[in-house]
N, C-alpha and C positions, 0 to 999 in steps of 0.2 A: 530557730531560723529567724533570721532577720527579713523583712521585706518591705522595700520602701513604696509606698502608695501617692499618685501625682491627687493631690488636694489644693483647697484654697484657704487661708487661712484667715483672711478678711468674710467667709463664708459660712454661714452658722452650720446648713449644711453638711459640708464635710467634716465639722468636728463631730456630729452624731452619727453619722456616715460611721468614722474610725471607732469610736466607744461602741456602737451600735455591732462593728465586724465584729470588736473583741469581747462581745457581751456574748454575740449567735457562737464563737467559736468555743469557750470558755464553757458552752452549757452544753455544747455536745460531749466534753468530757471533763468530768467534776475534775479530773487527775493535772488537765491543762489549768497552765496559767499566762493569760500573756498581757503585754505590755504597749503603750500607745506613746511616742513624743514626736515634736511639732521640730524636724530637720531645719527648714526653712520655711519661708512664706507661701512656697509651692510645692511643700511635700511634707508627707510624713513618714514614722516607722511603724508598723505593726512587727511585735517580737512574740514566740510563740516557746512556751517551754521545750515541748518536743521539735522533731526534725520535717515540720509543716511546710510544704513549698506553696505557690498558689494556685497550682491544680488542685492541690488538698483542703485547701482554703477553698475555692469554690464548687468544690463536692459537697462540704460541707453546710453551708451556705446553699445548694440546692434542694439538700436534704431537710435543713430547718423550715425552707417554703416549701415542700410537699408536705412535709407533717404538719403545718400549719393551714394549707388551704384545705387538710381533711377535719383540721382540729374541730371543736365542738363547739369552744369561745367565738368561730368566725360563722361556722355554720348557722347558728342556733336563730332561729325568730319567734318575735311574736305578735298578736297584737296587744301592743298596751296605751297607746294613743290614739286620739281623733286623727282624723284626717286633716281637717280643717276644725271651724271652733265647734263648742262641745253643744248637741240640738240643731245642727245646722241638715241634718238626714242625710249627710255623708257618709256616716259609718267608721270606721277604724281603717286604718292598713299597717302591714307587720313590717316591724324594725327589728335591726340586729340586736338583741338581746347585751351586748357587750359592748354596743357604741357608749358612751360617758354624759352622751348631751342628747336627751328627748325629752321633746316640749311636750305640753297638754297631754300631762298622762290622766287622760278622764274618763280612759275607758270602764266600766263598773270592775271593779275587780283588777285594774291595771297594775296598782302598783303588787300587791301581793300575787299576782303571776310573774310581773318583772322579776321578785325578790327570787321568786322558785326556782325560776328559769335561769337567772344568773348563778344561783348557788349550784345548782344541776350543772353548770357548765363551769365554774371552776372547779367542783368535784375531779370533773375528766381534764383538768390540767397535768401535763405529764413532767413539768422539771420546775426548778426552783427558778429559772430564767420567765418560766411563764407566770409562772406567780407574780414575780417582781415586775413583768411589762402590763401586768393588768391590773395591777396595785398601783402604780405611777400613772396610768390611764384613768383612774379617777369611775366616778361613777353618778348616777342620776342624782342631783341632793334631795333625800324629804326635811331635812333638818334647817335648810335655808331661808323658810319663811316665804312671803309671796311678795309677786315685786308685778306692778299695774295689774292687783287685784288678780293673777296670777301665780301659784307655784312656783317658785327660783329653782326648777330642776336644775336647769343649764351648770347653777356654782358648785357642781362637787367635782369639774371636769378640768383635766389638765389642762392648763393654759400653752401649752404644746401642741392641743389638739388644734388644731386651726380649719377644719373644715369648714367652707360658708354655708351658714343654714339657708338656701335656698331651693325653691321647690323637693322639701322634703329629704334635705342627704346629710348625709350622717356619715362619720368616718370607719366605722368596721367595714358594716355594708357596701357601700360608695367608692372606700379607699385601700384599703387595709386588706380585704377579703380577694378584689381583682388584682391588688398586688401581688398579694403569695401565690394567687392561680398562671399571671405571667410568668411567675421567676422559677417556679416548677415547671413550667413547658418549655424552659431554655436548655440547650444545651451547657456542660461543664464549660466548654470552650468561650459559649456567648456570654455566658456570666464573670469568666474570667475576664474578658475583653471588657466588662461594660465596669467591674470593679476596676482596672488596671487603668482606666478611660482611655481604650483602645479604639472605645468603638461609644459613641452613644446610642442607647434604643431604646425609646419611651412607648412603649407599646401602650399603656395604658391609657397614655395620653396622644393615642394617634401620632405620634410625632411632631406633636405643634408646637411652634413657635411661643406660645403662650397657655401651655401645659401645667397644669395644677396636682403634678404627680408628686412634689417636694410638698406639698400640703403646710406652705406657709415657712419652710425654712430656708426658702430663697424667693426673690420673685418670680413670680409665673414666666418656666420657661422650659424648653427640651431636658430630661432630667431620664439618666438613664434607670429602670428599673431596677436592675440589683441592687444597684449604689442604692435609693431611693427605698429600697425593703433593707438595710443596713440600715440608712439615715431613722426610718420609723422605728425600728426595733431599739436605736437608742435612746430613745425618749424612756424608756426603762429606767437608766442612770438618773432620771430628774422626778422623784415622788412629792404626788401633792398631799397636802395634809386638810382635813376637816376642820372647819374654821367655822366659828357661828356669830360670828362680829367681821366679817370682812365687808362692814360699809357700803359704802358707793360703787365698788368693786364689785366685777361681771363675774367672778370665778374665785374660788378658791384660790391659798398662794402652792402657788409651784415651783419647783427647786430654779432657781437661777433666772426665771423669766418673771417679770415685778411687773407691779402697775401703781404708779403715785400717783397725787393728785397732779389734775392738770391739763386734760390728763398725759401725763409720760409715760409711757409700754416701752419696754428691755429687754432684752437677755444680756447674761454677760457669762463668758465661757473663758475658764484659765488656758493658760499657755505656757507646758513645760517644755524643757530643754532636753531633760532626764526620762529615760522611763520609768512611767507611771502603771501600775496594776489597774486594773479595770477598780476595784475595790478601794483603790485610793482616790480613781478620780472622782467615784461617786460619792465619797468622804467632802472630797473639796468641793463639789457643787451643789452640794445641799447645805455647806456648812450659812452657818450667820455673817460670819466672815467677808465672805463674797458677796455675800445682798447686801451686806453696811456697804464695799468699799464700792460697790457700783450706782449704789444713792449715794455716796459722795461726790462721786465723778459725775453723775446727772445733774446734782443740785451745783455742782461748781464747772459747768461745763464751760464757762466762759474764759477757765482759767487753764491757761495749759500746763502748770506746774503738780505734779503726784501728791497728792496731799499723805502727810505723814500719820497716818493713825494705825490704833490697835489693829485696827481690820487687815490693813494694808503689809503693817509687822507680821501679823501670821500667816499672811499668804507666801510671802517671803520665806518663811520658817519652812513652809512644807513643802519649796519647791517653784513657784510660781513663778516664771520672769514678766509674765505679760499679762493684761487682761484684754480681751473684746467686746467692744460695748455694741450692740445691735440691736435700734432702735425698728421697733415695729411699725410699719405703716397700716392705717385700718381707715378704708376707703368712709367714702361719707354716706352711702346706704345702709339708715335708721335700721331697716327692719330685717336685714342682712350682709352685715358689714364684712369686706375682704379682709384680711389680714396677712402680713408676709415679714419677715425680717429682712429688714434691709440690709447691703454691707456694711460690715463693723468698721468699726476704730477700733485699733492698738492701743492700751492704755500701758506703757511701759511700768514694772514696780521699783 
């Protein structure tokens, strides 16, 4: 079954939105396979092996956010931080066990309960889909060394994750966990509506105008929840990897979203014409490839002509017509800076 879905293609957004539908569709049956490409500037295709319509699509899709807002990964807390700084007679308070970024873990015994509690809770991981989205979600670093006489927990976290650390929030807890509990109290019909954008409904975010339910893959604005629990779930397709030399650098690298000096913050996401298997496009976003040819396009931005290199040859090779560059904004609060991807640029290959 073919089905075209209205997206933006200048919109980081929507492309994890579509990898994200064909990642949740793909894990509710090992037998399915389906396939994502970029129609036009305002639409794409989702293809599905079987004879999938989009009521079946968002049964299914309602079915992954109630197994997930019972899941154990969302539920689980605990205390393994201070409140505030460590002797201050504050005390601890409990965080989601599975958020990627928790500061001052000073509580006596924090991080060997962290370690318990998160193993206890991927234990009860139930599909190879949840593996993979909590494996690319990254996790607390102790291997990072301390940074202003401080623990660098923050660097083993996906650079995906963009939640602001302010007043205490954290993205399982905060984002992720009220997400799946919305999109399991929708009807088939309002999830249908909200993926097809029939209908926008940001429940999560009250419906504001300047709503933080896209959690940094567009800027603060009305984001409908289904769409927005697709959009999160694709951040699966982009694993970060453990690094013990990442410099000056806030985080670990993560698949397709960079940070040079400068400082310059990026994503860059390909653009087929062809359909693409979920599995190939997670091939091409992780590849070296696409980080060389979008530090080329940063460091040459001045230059609007494609620069010819290897990087650029194998993208080509595997399919690629386009890339998108989407530079990150990240507001000037020191001690809890916003972040958001801005609209891309097209980089023709």
């Amino acid at each position: 079954m073919v089905i075209p879905i209205p997206v933006d293609i200048t919109d980081a957004f929507s492309h994890l939105m579509m990898v994200g539908l064909a990642s949740i569709l793909e894990d509710d049956d090992s037998e399915r396979r389906c396939m994502i490409r970029w129609i036009d500037f305002r639409q794409a295709e989702l293809t599905t092996s079987d004879d999938l319509d989009m009521k079946a699509v968002s049964v299914i899709v309602s079915n992954h956010a109630k197994r997930w807002s019972s899941l154990k990964a969302l539920r689980s807390r605990g205390e393994y931080t201070f409140s505030a700084e460590p002797g201050d007679g504050k005390g601890s308070s409990p965080h989601a066990t599975m958020s990627p970024r928790l500061s001052a873990l000073g509580v006596p015994g924090g991080w060997e309960k962290l370690s318990q509690d998160r193993e206890s809770a991927i234990d009860n991981l139930e599909t190879w889909g949840d593996y993979r989205y909590f494996g690319a979600l990254g996790q607390p670093s102790y291997w990072s060394g301390e940074r202003n006489k401080k623990l660098w927990s923050d660097a083993g976290a996906s650079r995906w994750e963009m939640v602001t650390r302010n007043q205490g929030q954290e993205f399982v807890q905060g984002r992720l966990f009220p997400l799946a509990q919305k999109v399991a109290e929708r009807s088939i019909k309002a999830i249908q509506d909200g993926l097809m954008g029939t209908k926008v409904v940001d429940e999560t975010g009250k419906n504001s105008a300047t709503s933080r339910t896209a959690t940094g893959l567009h800027v603060p604005s009305k984001t409908d929840n289904a769409r927005a629990w697709c959009a999160l779930l694709g951040v699966s397709a982009f694993p970060t990897w453990v690094c013990t030399s990442a410099g000056s650098n806030d985080r670990d690298p993560s698949a397709a979203l960079l940070q040079l000096k400068g400082p310059i913050r990026f994503a860059i996401l390909p653009i087929t014409d062809r359909p693409w298997t979920v599995t190939k496009y997670r091939s091409v976003v992780r590849s070296r490839a696409l980080a060389e040819f979008g530090i080329e396009q940063q460091r040459h931005a001045t230059d609007s002509t494609t620069k010819i290199s290897p990087a650029a040859e194998w993208l080509r090779e595997k399919g690629v017509r386009a890339c998108v560059l989407f530079n990150q904004f990240v507001s000037d609060n020191a001690s809890a800076p916003e972040r958001w991807l801005e609209p891309g640029n097209i980089v023709p290959l």
